[in-house]
C-alpha positions in Angstrom: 58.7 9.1 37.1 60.2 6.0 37.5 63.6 4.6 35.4 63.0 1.7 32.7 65.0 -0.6 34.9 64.8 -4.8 34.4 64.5 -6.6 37.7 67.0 -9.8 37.4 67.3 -12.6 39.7 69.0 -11.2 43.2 66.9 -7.9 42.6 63.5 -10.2 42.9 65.0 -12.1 45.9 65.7 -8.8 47.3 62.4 -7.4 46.6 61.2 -10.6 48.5 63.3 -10.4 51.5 62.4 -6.9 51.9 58.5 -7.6 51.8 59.3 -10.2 54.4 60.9 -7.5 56.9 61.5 -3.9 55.6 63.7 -3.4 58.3 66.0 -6.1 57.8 69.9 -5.3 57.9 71.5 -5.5 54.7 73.6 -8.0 56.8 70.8 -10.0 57.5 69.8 -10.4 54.0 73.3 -10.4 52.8 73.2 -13.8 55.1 70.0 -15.6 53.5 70.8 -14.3 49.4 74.8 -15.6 50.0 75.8 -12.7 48.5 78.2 -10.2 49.7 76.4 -7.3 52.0 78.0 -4.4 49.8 76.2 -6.0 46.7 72.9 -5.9 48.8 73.1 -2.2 49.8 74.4 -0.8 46.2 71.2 -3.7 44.8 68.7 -1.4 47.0 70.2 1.9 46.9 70.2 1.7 42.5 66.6 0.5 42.9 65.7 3.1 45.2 66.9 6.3 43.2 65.8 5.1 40.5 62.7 5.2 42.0 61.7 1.9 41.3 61.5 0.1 44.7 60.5 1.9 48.5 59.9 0.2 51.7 56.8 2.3 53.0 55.8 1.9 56.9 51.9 1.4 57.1 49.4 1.7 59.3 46.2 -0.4 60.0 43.8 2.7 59.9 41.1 0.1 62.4 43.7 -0.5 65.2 43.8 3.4 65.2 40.5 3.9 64.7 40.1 5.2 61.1 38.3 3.1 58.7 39.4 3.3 54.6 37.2 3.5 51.3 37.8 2.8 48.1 36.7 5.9 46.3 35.3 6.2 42.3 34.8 10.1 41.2 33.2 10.8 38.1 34.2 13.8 36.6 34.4 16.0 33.8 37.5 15.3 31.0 39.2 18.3 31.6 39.4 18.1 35.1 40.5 14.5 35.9 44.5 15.3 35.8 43.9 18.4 38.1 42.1 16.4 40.5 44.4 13.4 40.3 47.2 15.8 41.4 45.3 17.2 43.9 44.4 14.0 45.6 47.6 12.6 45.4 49.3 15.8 47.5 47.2 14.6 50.5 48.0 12.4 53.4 45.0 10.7 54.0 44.6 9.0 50.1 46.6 6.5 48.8 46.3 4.3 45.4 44.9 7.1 43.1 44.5 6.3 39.5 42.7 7.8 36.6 41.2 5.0 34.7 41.4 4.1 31.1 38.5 6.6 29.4 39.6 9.7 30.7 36.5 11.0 33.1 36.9 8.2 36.3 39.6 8.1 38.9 39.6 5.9 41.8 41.6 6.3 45.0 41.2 4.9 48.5 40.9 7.6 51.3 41.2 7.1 54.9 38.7 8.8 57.1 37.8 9.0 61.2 35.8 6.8 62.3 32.0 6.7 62.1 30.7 9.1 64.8 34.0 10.6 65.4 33.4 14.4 66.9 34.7 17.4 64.5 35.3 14.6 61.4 34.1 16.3 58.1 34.9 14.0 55.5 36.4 14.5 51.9 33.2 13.2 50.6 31.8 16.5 51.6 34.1 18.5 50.0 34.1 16.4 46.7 30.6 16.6 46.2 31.0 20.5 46.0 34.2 20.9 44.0 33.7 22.1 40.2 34.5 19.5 37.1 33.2 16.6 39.7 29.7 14.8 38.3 29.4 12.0 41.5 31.3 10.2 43.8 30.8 6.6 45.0 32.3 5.4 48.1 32.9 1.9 49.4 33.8 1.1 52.8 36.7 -1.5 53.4 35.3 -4.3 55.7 37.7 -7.0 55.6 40.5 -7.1 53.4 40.5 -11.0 51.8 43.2 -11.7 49.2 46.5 -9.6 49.2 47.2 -9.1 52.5 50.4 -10.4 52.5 51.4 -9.5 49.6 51.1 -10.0 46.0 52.1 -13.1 44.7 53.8 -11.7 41.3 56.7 -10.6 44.5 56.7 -13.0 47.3 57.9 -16.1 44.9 61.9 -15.9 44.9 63.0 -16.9 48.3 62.9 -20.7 48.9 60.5 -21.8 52.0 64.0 -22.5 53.9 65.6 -18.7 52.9 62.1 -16.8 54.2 62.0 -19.2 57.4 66.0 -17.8 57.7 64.9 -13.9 57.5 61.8 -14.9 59.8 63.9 -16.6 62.6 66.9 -13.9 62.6 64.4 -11.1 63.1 64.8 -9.4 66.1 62.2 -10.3 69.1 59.0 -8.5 70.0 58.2 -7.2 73.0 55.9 -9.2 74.5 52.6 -9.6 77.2 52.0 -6.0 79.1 54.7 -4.2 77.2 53.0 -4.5 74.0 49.8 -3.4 75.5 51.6 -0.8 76.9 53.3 0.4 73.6 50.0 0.5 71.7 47.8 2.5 73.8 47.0 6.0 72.5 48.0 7.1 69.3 49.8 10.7 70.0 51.4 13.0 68.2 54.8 11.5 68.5 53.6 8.3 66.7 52.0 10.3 64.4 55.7 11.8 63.4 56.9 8.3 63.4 54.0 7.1 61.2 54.6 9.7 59.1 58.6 9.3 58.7 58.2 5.8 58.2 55.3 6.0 55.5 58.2 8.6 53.8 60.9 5.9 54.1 60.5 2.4 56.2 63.9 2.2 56.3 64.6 5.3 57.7 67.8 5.0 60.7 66.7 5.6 64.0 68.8 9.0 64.7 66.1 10.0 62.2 63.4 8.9 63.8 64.7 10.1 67.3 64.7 13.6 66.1 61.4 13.5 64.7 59.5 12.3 67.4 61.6 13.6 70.1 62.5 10.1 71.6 65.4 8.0 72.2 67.0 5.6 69.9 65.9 2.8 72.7 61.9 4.4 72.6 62.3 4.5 69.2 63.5 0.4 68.7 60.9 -0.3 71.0 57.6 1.7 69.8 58.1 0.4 66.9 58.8 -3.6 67.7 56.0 -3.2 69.9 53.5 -1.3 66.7 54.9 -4.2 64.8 53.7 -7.4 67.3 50.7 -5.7 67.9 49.5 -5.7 64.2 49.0 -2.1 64.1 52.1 -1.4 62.2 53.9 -3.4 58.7 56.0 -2.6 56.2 55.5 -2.7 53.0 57.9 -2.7 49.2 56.5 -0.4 47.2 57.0 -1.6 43.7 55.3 -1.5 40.1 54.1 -5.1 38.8 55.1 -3.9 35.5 58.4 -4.1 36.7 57.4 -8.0 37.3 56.0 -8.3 33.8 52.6 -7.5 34.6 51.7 -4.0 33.0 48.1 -4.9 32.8 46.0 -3.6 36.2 42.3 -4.0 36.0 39.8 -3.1 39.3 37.4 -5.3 40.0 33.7 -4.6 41.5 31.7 -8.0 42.1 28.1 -8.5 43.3 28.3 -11.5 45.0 25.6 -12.8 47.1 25.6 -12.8 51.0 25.9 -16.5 51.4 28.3 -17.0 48.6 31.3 -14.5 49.8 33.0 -16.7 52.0 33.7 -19.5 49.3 34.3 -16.6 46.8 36.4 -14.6 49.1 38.7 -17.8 50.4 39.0 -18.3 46.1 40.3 -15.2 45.5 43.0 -15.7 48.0 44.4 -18.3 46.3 44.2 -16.3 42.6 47.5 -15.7 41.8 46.4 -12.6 39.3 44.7 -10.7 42.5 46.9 -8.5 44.0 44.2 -7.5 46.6 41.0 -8.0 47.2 38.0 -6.7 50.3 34.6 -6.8 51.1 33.0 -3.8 51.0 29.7 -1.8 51.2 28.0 -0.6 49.0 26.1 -2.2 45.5 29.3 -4.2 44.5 30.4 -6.5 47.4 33.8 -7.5 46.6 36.4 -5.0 45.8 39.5 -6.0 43.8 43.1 -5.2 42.0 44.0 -7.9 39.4 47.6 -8.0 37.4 48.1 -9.3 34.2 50.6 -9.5 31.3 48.6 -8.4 28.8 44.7 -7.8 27.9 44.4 -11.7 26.7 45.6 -13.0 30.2 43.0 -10.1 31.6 40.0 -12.1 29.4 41.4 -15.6 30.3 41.1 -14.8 34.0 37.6 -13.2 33.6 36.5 -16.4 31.7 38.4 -18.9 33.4 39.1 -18.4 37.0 36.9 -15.6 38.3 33.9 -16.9 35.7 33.8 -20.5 38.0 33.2 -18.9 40.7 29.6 -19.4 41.8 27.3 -16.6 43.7 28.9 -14.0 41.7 26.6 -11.7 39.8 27.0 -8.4 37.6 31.0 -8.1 37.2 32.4 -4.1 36.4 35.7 -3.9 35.4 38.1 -0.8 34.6 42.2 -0.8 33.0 44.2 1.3 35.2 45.2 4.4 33.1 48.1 4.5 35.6 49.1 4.8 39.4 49.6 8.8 40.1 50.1 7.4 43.9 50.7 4.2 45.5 51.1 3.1 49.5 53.4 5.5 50.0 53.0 9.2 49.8 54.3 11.4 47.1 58.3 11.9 47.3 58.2 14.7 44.6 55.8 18.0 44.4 53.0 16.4 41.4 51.9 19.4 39.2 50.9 21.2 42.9 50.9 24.9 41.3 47.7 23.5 40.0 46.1 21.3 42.6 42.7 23.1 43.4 42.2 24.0 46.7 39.1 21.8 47.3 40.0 20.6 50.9 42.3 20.9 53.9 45.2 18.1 53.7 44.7 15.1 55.8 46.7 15.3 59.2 46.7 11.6 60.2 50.2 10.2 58.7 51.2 7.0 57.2 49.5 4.9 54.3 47.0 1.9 55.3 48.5 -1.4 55.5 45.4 -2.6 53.7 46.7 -3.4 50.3 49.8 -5.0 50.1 
C-alpha cells in the first residue's frame, strides 16, 4: 500500500521529466530542473519506497504480436477480492480494479494473437471458474486519447525544459540496425521485458545478467526497442496523488461515422486519462479522473454530453486499483488466489494506457 505522501512542485516536474524519458540520468534532469543532482536522486528514491512513483518499461503487445482487452467479470460478492488477487498475480493482466458495488471487476488482459497455434485464452478459463456469473471482453483497436500520457502529469515542465530532456537524450540507432534489433521477439527480450516492466530504471549490470548479454547489447536492444515503437516507458503514479481521487470507466456507443470527430475530442479532454476503440456493443472505451463526484457530473453534462454521435453512456467509480502498468512488487493475498489458470509467460505491461 502506498504512503500518504503530498507531491510539491520539483516532485511534479520530476514526475514530468521522468514520463518524458524513464531512463534519463539523474544528471540529465538535475540539468533541466536547476537543481542539484543529489536532490534529484534522494526526490525519486523517497517517492519510490514509498511506493508512490515507478518507472515501468512497456511493451506494445501489436508490434509483438499480442493484442489487449479490456475485460468486465461479473461475479458473485464473495468472490470478487479472491479473484482480484488472483488476477493481479499474473503477467499477462494489468489495470485490475473491483468497481464501486462490490460484484464487477475490470482488468485489461493481454492475449496471442487471433489464430495463434497452442493459444488458450483466460476467457476460457474464466468462464469455468466458481463465483464468476459472465465475462465481457473488448478488444483494444486503436488507442485514441492518453497515449502520451495523462495530462493531470505532463503539465510542469515548460515547452523549453521538455524540448531540453528531448534534445539531450541519447541517439537511436537508426536505418538497418533498427530493423535488425526488432526482429524476433526471443527469450532474452522476454527477460528484458520482463526486468524492465519490474523496474524501468533498472542499471544495465542488471539487465546483462538477466538476459545473458553485454552491457553494449543491452544499451543497444533497447535504444533500438525504443526507436522502433515497440518499447516506452512509462511513470507509474496514482492521480490521487495529483488531486484527482475520483476514477470513473467509461463505455460509449457511438456511431460508426461519428468516432473520428468523438475520438479526436476526447484527445483534447483534459479529465481522460485514456481512451480506445474497441469491439464489442460499446465502441469507445475510457478512464476519466476527477476531483470529486461533482466534477465527474460536470464533465458527463458538459464536455462528453456535446459530443454528437454518442449514444447509451455506462459509467462505473473505480473501487480502487489492485494493479496498475506495472506488475505486482509485493505477494497480494496469494495464499488465496484460486488456481483458476496457468500465469501468463509473455513479460512486460502494454504500453497502451499511459
Amino acid at each position: 500500500m502506498t504512503q500518504s505522501v503530498t507531491l510539491d512542485v520539483l516532485d511534479r516536474r520530476l514526475i514530468h521529466a521522468l514520463q518524458i524519458d524513464g531512463r534519463a540520468s539523474f544528471s540529465r534532469m538535475a540539468a533541466v530542473l536547476k537543481v542539484p543532482e543529489r536532490t534529484v536522486a534522494r526526490r525519486y528514491q523517497r517517492l519510490r519506497s514509498a511506493l508512490v512513483v515507478r518507472v515501468v518499461g512497456l511493451v506494445d503487445s501489436q508490434q509483438i504480436g499480442m493484442l489487449d482487452w479490456f475485460v468486465r467479470i461479473d461475479c458473485t460478492p464473495e468472490s470478487t477480492d479472491v479473484l482480484t488477487a488472483a488476477l493481479a498475480q499474473r503477467d499477462d493482466t494489468s489495470w485490475i480494479a473491483p468497481l464501486a458495488g462490490g460484484t464487477r471487476l475490470t482488468c485489461m488482459v493481454r492475449t496471442p494473437g487471433a489464430g495463434a497455434e497452442g493459444a488458450r485464452p483466460l476467457f476460457d478459463h474464466l468462464l469455468r471458474t466458481p463465483g464468476i456469473r459472465d465475462v465481457e471482453a473488448g478488444c483494444v483497436l486503436r488507442a485514441v486519447a492518453g497515449v502520451d500520457g495523462w495530462a493531470g502529469r505532463t503539465s510542469a515542465l515548460e515547452a523549453s525544459e521538455q524540448a531540453a530532456l528531448l534534445d539531450s537524450a541519447p541517439e537511436s540507432p537508426q536505418g538497418p540496425d533498427v530493423v535488425a534489433e526488432v526482429s524476433g521477439w526471443a527469450e532474452a527480450e522476454a527477460r528484458l521485458a520482463g526486468e524492465l516492466a519490474l523496474d524501468g530504471r533498472a542499471d544495465v549490470a542488471q539487465l546483462a545478467a538477466a538476459t545473458g548479454w553485454s552491457a553494449s547489447t543491452v544499451r543497444r536492444r533497447i535504444a533500438g526497442l525504443r526507436a522502433a515503437g515497440v518499447l516506452h516507458f512509462e511513470v507509474d503514479v496514482s492521480p490521487s496523488h495529483f488531486g484527482f481521487p475520483v476514477e470513473a470507466l467509461l463505455w460509449l456507443e457511438v456511431a460508426p461515422a461519428a468516432l473520428g470527430e468523438v475520438t479526436q475530442a476526447l484527445s483534447q479532454h483534459a479529465a481522460v486519462a485514456f481512451a480506445a476503440v474497441i469491439t464489442g456493443r460499446a465502441s469507445v472505451f475510457a478512464m476519466v479522473q476527477c476531483r470529486d463526484t461533482g466534477a465527474l457530473y460536470d464533465y458527463l453534462a458538459g464536455e462528453l454530453g456535446s459530443l454528437a454521435g454518442i449514444g447509451r453512456v455506462e459509467s462505473a467509480l473505480v473501487q480502487r486499483r489492485a494493479k496498475r502498468a506495472g506488475p505486482l512488487l509485493l505477494p497480494a493475498m496469494a495464499e488465496r488466489a484460486p488456481r483458476f489458470a496457468p500465469r501468463g509467460t509473455v513479460h512486460g505491461a502494454s504500453r497502451r494506457i499511459r
